[in-house]
PyMOL Python script that loads the backbone (N, CA, C, O; Angstrom):
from pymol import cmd

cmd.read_pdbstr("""\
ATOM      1  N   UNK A   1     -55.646 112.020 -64.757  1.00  0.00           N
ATOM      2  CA  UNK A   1     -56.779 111.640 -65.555  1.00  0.00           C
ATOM      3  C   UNK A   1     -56.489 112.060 -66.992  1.00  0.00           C
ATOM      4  O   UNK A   1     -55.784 113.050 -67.188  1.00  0.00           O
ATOM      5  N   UNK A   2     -57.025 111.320 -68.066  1.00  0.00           N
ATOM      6  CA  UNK A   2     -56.881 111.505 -69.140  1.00  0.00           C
ATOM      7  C   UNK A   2     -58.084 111.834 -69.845  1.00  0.00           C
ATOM      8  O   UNK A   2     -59.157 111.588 -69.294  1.00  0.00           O
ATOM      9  N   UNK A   3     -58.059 112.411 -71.110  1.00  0.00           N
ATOM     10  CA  UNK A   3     -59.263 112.667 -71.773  1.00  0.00           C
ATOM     11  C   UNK A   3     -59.414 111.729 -72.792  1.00  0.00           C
ATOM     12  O   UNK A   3     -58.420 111.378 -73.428  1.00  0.00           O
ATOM     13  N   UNK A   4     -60.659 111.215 -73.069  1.00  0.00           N
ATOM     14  CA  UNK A   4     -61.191 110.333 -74.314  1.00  0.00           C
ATOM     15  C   UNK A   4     -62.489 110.383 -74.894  1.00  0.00           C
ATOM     16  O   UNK A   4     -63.468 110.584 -74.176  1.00  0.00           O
ATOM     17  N   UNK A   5     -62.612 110.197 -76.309  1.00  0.00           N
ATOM     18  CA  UNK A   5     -63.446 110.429 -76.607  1.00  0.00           C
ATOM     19  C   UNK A   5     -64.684 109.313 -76.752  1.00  0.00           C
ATOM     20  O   UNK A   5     -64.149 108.534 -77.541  1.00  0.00           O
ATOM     21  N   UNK A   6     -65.490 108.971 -76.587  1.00  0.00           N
ATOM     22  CA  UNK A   6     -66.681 107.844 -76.808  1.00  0.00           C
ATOM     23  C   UNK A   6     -67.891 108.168 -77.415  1.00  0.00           C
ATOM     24  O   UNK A   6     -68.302 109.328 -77.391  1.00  0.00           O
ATOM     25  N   UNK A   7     -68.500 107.276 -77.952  1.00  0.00           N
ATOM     26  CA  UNK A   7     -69.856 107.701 -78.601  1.00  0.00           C
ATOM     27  C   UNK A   7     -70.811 106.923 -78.043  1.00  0.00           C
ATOM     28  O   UNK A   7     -70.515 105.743 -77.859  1.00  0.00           O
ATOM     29  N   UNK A   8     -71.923 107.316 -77.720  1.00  0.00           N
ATOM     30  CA  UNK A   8     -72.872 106.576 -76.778  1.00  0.00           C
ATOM     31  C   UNK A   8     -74.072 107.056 -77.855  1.00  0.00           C
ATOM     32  O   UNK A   8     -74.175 107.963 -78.680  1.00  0.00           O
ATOM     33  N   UNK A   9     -74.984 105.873 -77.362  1.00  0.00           N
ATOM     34  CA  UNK A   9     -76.431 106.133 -77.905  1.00  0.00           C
ATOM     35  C   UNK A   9     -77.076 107.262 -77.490  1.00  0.00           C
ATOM     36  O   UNK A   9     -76.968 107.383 -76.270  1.00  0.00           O
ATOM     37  N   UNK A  10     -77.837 108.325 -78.112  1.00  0.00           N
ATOM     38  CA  UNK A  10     -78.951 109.243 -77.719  1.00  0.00           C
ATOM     39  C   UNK A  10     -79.902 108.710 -76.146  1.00  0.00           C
ATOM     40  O   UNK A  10     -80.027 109.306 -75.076  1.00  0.00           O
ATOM     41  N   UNK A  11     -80.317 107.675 -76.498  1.00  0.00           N
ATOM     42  CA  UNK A  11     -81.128 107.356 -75.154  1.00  0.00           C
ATOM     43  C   UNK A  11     -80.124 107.013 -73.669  1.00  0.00           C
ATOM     44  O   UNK A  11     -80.299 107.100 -72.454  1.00  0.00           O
ATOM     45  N   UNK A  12     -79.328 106.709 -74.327  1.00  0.00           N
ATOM     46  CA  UNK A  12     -78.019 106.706 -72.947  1.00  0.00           C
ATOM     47  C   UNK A  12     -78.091 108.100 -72.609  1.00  0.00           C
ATOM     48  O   UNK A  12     -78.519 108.395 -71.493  1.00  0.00           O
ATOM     49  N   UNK A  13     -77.622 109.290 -73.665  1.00  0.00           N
ATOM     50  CA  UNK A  13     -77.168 110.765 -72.825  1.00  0.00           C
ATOM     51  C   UNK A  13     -78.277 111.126 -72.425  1.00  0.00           C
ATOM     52  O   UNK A  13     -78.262 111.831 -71.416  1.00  0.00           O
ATOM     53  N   UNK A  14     -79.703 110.775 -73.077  1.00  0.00           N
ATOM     54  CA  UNK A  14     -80.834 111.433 -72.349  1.00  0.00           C
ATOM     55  C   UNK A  14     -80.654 111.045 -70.642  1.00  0.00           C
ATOM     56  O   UNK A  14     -80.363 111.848 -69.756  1.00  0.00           O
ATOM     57  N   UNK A  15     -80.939 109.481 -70.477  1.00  0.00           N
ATOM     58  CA  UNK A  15     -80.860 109.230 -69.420  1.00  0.00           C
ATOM     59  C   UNK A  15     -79.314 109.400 -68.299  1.00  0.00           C
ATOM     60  O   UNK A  15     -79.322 109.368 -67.069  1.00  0.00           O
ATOM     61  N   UNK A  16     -78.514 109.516 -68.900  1.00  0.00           N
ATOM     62  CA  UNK A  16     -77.189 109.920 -67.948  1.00  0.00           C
ATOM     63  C   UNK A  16     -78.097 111.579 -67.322  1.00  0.00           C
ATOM     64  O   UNK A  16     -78.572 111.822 -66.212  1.00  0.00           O
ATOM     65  N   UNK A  17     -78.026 112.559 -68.753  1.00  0.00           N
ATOM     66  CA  UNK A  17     -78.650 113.704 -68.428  1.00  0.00           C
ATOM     67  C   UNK A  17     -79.437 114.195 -67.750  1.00  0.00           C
ATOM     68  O   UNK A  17     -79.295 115.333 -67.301  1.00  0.00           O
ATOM     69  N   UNK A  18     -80.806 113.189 -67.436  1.00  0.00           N
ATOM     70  CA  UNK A  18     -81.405 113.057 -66.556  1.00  0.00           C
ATOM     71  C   UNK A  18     -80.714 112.366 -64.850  1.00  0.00           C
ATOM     72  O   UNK A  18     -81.045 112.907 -63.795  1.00  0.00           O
ATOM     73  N   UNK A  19     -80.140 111.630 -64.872  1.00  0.00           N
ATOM     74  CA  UNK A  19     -79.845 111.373 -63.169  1.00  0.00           C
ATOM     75  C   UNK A  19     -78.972 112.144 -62.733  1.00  0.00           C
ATOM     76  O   UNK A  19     -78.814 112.259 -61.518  1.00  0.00           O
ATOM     77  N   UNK A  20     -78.127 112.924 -63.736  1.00  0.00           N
ATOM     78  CA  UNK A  20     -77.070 113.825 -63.132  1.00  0.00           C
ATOM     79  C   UNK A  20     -77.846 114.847 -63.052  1.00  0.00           C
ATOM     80  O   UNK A  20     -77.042 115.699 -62.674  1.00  0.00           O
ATOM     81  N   UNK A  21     -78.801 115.347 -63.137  1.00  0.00           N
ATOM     82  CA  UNK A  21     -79.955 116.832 -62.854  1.00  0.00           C
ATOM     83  C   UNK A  21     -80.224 116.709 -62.167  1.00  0.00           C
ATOM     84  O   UNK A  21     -80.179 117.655 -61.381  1.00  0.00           O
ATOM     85  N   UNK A  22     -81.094 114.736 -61.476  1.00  0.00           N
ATOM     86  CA  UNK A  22     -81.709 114.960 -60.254  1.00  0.00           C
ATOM     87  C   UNK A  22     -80.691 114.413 -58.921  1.00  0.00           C
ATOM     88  O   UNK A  22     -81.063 114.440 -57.748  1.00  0.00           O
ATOM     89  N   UNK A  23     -79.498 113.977 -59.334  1.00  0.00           N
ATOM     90  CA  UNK A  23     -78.420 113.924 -57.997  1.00  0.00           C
ATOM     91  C   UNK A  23     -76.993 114.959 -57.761  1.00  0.00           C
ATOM     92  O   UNK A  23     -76.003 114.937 -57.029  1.00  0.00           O
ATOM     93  N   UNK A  24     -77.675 116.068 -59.104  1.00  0.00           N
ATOM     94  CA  UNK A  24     -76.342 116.683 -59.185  1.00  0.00           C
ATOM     95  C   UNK A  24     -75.315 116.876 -59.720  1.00  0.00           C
ATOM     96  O   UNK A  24     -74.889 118.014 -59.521  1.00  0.00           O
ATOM     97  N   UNK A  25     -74.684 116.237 -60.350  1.00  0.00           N
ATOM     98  CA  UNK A  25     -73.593 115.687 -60.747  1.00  0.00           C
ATOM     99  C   UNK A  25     -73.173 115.993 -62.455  1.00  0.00           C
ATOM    100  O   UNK A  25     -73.972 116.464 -63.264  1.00  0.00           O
ATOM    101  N   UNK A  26     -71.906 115.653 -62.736  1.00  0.00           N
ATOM    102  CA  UNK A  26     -71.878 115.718 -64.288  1.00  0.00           C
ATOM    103  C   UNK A  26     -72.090 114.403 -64.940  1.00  0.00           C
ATOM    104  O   UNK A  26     -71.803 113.328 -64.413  1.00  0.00           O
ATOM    105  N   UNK A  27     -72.445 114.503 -65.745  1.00  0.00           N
ATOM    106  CA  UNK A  27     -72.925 113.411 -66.977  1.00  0.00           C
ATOM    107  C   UNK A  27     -70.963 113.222 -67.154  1.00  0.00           C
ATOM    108  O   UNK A  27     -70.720 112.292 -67.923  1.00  0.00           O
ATOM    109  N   UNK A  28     -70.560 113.433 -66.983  1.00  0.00           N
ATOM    110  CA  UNK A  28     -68.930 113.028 -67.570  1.00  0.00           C
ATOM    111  C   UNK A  28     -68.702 112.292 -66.088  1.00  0.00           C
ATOM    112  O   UNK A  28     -68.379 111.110 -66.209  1.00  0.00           O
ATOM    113  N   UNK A  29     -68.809 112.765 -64.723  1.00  0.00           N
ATOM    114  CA  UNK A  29     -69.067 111.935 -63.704  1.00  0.00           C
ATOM    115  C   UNK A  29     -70.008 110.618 -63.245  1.00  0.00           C
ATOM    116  O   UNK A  29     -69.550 109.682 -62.589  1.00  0.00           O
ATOM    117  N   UNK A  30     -70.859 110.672 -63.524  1.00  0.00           N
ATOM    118  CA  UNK A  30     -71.487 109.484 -63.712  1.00  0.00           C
ATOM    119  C   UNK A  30     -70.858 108.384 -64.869  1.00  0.00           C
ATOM    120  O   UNK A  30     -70.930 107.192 -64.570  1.00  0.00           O
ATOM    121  N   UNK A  31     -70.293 108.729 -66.076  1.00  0.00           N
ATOM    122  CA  UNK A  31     -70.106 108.526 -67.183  1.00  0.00           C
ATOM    123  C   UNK A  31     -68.768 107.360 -66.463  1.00  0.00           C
ATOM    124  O   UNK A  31     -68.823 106.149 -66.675  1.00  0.00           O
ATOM    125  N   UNK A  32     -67.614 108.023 -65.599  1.00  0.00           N
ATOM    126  CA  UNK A  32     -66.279 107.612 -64.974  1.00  0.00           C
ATOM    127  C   UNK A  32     -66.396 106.410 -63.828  1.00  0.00           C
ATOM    128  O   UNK A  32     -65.656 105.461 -63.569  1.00  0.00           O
ATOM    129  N   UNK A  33     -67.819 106.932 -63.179  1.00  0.00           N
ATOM    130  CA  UNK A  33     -68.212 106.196 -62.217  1.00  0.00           C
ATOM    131  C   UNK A  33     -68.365 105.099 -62.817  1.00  0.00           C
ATOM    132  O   UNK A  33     -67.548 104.313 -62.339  1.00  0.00           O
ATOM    133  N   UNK A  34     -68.934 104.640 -63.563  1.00  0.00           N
ATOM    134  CA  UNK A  34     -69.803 103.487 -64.492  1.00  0.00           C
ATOM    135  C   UNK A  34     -68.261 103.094 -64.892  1.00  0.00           C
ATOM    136  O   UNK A  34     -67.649 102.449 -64.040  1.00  0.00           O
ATOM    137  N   UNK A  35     -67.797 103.317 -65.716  1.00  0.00           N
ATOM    138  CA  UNK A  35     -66.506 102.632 -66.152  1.00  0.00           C
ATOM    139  C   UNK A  35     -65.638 102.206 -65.097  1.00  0.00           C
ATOM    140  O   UNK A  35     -65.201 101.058 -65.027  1.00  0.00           O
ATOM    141  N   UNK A  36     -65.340 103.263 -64.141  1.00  0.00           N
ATOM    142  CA  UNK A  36     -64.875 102.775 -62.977  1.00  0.00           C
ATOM    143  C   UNK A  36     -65.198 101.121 -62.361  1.00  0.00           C
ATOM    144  O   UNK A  36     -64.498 100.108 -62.355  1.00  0.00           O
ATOM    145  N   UNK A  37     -66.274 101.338 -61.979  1.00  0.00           N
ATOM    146  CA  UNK A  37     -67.225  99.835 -61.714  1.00  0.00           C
ATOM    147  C   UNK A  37     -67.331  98.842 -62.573  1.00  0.00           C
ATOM    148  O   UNK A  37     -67.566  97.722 -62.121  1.00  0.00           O
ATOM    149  N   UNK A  38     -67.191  99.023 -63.913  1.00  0.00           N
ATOM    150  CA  UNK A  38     -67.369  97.903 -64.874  1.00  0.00           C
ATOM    151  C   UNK A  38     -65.945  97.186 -64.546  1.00  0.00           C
ATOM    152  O   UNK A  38     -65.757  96.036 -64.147  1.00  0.00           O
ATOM    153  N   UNK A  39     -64.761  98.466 -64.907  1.00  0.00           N
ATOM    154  CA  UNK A  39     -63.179  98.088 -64.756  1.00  0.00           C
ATOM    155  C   UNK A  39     -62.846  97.106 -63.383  1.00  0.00           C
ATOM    156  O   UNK A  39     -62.255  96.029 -63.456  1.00  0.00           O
ATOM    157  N   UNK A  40     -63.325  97.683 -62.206  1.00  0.00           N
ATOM    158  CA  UNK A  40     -63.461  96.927 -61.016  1.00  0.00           C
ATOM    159  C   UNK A  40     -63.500  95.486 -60.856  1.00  0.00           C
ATOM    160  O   UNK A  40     -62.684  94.796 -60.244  1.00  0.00           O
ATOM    161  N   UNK A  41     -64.605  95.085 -61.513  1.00  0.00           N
ATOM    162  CA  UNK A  41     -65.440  94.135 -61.655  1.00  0.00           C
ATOM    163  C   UNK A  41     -64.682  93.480 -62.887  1.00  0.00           C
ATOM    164  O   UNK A  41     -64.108  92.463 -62.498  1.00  0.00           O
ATOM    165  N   UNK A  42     -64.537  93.650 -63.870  1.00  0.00           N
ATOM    166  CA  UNK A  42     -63.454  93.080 -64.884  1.00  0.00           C
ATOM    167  C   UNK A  42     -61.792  92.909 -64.056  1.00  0.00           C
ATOM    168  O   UNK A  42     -60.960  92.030 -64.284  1.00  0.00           O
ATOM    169  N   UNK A  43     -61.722  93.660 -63.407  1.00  0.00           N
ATOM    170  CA  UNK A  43     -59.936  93.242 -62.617  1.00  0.00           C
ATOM    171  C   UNK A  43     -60.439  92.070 -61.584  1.00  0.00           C
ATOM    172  O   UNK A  43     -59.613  91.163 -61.687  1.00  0.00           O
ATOM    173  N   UNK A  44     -61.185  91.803 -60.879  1.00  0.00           N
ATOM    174  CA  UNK A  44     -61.905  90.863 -59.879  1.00  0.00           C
ATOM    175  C   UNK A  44     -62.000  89.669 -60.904  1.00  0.00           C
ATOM    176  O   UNK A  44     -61.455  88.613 -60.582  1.00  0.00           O
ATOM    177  N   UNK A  45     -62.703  89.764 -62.209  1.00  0.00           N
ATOM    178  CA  UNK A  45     -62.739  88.293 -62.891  1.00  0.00           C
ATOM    179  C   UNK A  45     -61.571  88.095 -63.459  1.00  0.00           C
ATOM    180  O   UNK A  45     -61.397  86.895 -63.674  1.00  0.00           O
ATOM    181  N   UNK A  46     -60.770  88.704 -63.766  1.00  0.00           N
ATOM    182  CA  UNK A  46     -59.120  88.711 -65.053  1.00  0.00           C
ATOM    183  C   UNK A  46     -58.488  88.128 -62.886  1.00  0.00           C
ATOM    184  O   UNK A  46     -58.151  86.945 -62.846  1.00  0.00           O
ATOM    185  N   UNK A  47     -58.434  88.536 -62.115  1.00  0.00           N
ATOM    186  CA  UNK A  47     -57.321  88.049 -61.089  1.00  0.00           C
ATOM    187  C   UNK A  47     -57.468  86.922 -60.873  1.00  0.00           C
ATOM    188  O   UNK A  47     -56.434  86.307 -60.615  1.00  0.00           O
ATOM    189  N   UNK A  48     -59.266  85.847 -60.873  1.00  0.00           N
ATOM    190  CA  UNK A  48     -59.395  84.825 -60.767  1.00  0.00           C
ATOM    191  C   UNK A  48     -58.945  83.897 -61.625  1.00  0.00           C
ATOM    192  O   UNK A  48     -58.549  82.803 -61.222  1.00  0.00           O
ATOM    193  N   UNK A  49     -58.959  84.248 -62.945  1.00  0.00           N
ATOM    194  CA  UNK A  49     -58.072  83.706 -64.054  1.00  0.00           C
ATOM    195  C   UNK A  49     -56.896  83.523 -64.668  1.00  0.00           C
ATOM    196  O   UNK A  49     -56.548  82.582 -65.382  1.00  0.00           O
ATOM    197  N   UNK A  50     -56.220  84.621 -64.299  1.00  0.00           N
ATOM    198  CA  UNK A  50     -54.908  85.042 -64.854  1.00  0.00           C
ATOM    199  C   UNK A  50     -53.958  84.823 -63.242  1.00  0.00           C
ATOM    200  O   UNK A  50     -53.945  85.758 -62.441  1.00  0.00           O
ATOM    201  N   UNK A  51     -53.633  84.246 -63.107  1.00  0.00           N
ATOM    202  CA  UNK A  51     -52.272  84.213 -61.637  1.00  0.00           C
ATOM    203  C   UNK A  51     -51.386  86.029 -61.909  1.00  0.00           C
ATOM    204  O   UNK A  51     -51.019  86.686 -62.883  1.00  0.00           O
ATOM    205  N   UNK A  52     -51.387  86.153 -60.788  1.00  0.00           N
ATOM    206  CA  UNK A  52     -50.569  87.878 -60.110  1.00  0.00           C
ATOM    207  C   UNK A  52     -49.130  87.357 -60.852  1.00  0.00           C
ATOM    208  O   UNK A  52     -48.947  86.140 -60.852  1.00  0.00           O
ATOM    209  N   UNK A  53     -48.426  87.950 -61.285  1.00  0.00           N
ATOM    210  CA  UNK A  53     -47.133  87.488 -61.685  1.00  0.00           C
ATOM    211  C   UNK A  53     -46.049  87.414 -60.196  1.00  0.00           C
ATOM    212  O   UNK A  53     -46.544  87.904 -59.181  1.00  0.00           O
ATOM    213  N   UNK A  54     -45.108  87.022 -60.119  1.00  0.00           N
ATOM    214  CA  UNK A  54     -44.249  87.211 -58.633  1.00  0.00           C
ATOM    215  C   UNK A  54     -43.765  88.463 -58.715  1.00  0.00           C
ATOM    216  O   UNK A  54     -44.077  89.301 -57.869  1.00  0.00           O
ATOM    217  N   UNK A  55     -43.066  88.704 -59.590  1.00  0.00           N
ATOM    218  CA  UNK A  55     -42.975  90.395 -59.640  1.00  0.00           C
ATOM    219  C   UNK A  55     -43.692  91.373 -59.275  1.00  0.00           C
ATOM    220  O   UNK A  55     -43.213  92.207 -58.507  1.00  0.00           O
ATOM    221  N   UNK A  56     -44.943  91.481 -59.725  1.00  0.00           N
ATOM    222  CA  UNK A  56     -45.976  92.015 -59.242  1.00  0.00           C
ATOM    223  C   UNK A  56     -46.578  92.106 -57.848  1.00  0.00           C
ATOM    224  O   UNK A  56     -47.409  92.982 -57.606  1.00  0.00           O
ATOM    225  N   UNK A  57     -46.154  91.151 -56.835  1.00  0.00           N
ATOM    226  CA  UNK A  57     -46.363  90.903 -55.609  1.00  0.00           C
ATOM    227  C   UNK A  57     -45.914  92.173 -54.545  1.00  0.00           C
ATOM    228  O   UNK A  57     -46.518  92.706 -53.614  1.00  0.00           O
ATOM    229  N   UNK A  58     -45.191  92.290 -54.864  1.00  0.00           N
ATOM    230  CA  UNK A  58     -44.864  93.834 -54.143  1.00  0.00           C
ATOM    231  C   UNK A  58     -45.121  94.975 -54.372  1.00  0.00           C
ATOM    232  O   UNK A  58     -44.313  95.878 -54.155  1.00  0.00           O
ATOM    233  N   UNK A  59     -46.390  95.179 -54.895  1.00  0.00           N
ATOM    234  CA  UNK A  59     -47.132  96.261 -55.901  1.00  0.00           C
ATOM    235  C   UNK A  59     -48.489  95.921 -54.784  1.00  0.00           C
ATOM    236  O   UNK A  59     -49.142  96.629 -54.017  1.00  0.00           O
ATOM    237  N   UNK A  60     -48.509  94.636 -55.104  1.00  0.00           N
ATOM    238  CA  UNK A  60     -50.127  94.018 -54.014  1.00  0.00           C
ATOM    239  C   UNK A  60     -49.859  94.404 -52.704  1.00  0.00           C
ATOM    240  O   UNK A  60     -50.465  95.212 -51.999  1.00  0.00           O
ATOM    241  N   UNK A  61     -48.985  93.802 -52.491  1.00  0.00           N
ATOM    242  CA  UNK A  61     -48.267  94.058 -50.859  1.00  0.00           C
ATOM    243  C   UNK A  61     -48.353  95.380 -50.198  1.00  0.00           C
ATOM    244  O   UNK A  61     -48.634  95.590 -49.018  1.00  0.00           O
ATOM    245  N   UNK A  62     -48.053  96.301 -51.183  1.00  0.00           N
ATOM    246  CA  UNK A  62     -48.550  98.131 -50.658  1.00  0.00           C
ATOM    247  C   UNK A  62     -49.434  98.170 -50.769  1.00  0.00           C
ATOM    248  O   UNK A  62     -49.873  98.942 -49.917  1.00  0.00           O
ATOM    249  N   UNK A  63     -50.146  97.815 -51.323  1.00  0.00           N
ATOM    250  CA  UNK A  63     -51.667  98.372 -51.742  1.00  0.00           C
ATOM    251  C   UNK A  63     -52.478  97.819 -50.394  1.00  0.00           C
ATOM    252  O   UNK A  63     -53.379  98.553 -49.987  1.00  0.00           O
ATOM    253  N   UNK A  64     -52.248  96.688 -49.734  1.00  0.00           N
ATOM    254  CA  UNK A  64     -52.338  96.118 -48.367  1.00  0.00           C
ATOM    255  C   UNK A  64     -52.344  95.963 -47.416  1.00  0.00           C
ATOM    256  O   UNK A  64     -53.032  95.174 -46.767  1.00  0.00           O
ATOM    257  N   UNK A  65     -51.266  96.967 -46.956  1.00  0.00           N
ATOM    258  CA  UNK A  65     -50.320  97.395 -46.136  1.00  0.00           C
ATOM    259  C   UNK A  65     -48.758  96.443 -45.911  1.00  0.00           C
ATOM    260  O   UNK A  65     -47.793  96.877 -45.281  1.00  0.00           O
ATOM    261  N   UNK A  66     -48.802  95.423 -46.422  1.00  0.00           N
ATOM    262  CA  UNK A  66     -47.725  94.414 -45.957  1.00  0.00           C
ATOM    263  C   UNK A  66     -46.814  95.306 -45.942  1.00  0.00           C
ATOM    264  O   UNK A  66     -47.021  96.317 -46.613  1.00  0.00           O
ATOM    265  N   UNK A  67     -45.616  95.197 -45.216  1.00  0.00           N
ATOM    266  CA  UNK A  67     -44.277  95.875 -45.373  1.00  0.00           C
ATOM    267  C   UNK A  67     -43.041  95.098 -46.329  1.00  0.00           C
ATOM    268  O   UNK A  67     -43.015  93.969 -46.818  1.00  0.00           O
ATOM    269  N   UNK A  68     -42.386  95.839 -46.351  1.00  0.00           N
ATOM    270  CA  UNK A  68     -41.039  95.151 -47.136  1.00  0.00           C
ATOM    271  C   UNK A  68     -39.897  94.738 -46.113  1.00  0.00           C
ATOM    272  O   UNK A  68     -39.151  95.466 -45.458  1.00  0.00           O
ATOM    273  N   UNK A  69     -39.996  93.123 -46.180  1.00  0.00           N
ATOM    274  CA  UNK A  69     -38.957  93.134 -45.470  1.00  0.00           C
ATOM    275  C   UNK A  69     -37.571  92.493 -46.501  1.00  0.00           C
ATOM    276  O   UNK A  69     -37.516  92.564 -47.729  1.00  0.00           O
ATOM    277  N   UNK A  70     -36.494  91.852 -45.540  1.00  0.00           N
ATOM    278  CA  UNK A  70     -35.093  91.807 -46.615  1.00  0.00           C
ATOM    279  C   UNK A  70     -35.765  90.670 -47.259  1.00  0.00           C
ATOM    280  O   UNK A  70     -35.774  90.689 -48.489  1.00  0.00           O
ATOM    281  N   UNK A  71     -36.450  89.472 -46.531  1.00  0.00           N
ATOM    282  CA  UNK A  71     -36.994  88.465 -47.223  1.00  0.00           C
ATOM    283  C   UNK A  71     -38.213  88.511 -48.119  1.00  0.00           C
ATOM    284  O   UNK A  71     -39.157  87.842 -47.698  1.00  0.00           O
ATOM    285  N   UNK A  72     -38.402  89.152 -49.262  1.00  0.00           N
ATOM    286  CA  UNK A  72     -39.253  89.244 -50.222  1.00  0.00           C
ATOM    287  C   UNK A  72     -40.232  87.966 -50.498  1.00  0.00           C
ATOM    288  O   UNK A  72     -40.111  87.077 -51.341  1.00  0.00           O
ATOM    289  N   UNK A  73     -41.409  88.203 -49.344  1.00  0.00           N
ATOM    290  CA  UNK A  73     -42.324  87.095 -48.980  1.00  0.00           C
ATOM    291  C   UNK A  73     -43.415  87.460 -49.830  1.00  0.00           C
ATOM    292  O   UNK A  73     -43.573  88.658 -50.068  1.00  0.00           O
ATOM    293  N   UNK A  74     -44.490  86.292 -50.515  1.00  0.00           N
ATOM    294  CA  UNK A  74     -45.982  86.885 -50.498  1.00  0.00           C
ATOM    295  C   UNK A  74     -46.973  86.654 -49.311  1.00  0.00           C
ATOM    296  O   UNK A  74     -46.863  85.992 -48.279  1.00  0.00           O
ATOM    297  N   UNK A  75     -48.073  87.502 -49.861  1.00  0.00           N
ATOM    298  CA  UNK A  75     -49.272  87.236 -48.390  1.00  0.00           C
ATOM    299  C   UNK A  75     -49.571  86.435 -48.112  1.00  0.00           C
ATOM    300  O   UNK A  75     -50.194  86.242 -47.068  1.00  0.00           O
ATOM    301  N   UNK A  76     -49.141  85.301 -49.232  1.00  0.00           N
ATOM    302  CA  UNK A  76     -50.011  83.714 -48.814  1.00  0.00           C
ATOM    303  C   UNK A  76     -48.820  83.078 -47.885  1.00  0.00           C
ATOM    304  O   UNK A  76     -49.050  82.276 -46.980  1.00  0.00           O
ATOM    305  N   UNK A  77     -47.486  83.563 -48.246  1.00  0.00           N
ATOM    306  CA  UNK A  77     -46.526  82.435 -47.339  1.00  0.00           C
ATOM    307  C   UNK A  77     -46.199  83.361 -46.162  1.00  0.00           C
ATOM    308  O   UNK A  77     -45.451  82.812 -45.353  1.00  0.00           O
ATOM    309  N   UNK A  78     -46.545  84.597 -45.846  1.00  0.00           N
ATOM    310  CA  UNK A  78     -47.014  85.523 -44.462  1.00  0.00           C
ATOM    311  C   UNK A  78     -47.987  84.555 -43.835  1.00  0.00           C
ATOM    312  O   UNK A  78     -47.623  83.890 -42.864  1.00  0.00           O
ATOM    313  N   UNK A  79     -49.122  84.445 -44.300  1.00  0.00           N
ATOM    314  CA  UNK A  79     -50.356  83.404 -44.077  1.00  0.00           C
ATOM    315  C   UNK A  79     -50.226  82.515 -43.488  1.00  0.00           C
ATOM    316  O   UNK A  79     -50.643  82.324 -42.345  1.00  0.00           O
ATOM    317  N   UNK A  80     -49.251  81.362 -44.570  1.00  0.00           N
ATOM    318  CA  UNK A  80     -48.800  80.304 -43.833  1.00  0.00           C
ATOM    319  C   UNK A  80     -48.023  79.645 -42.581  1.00  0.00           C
ATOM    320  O   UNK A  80     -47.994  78.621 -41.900  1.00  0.00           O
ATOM    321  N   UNK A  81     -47.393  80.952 -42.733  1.00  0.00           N
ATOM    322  CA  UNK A  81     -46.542  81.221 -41.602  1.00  0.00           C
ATOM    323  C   UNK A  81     -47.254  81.375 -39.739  1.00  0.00           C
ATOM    324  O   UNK A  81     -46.839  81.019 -38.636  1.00  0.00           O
ATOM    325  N   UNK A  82     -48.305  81.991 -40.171  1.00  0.00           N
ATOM    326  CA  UNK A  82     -49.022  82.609 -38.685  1.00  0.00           C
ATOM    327  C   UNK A  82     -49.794  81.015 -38.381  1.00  0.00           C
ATOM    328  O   UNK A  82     -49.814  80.449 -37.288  1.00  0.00           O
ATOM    329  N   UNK A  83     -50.448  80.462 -39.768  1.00  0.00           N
ATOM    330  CA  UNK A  83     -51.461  79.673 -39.480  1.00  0.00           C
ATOM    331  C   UNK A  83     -50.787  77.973 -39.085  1.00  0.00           C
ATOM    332  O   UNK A  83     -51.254  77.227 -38.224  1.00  0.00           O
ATOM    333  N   UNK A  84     -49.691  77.699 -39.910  1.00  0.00           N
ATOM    334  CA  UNK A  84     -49.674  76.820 -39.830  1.00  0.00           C
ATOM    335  C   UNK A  84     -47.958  76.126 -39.099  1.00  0.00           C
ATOM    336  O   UNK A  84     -47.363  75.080 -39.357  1.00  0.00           O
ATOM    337  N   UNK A  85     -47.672  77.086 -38.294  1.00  0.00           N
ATOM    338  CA  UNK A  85     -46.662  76.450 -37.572  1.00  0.00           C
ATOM    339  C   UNK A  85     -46.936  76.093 -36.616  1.00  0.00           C
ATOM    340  O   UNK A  85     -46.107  75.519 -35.909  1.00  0.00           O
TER     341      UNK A  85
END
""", "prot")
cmd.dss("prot")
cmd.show_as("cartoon", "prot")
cmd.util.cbc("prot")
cmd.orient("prot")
């Protein structure tokens, strides 16, 4: 994790300040959470738009579980394979 600095409105830290009192938590945690989720949600619309590069495919593939085999396949022609022979 890295550190950064941001400036937020007064009525933002009031209210961060407030839900992290009544669930606990740090206002710098809630703060990560929220970016977290925005970032989420921004990688979900940028993947529908932007094509995975082929390179990149074996980055997806772990994250997945796929394995590596000698034939450097993607998930869609794994896919095709089960569904349509």
């Amino acid at each position: 994790m890295e550190r950064f600095q941001i400036y937020l409105k007064q009525n933002s830290v009031d209210t961060l300040d407030e839900v992290a009192r009544l669930i606990g938590v740090s206002r710098s945690h809630l703060i990560r959470e929220a970016i977290d989720g925005a970032v989420d949600r921004i990688g979900n619309i940028l993947a529908t738009i932007a094509p995975i590069e082929k390179s990149k495919y074996q980055n997806l593939n772990s994250l997945i579980g796929i394995t590596k085999t000698k034939n450097n396949t993607t998930l869609s022609e794994n896919v095709d394979d089960i569904y349509y022979k």
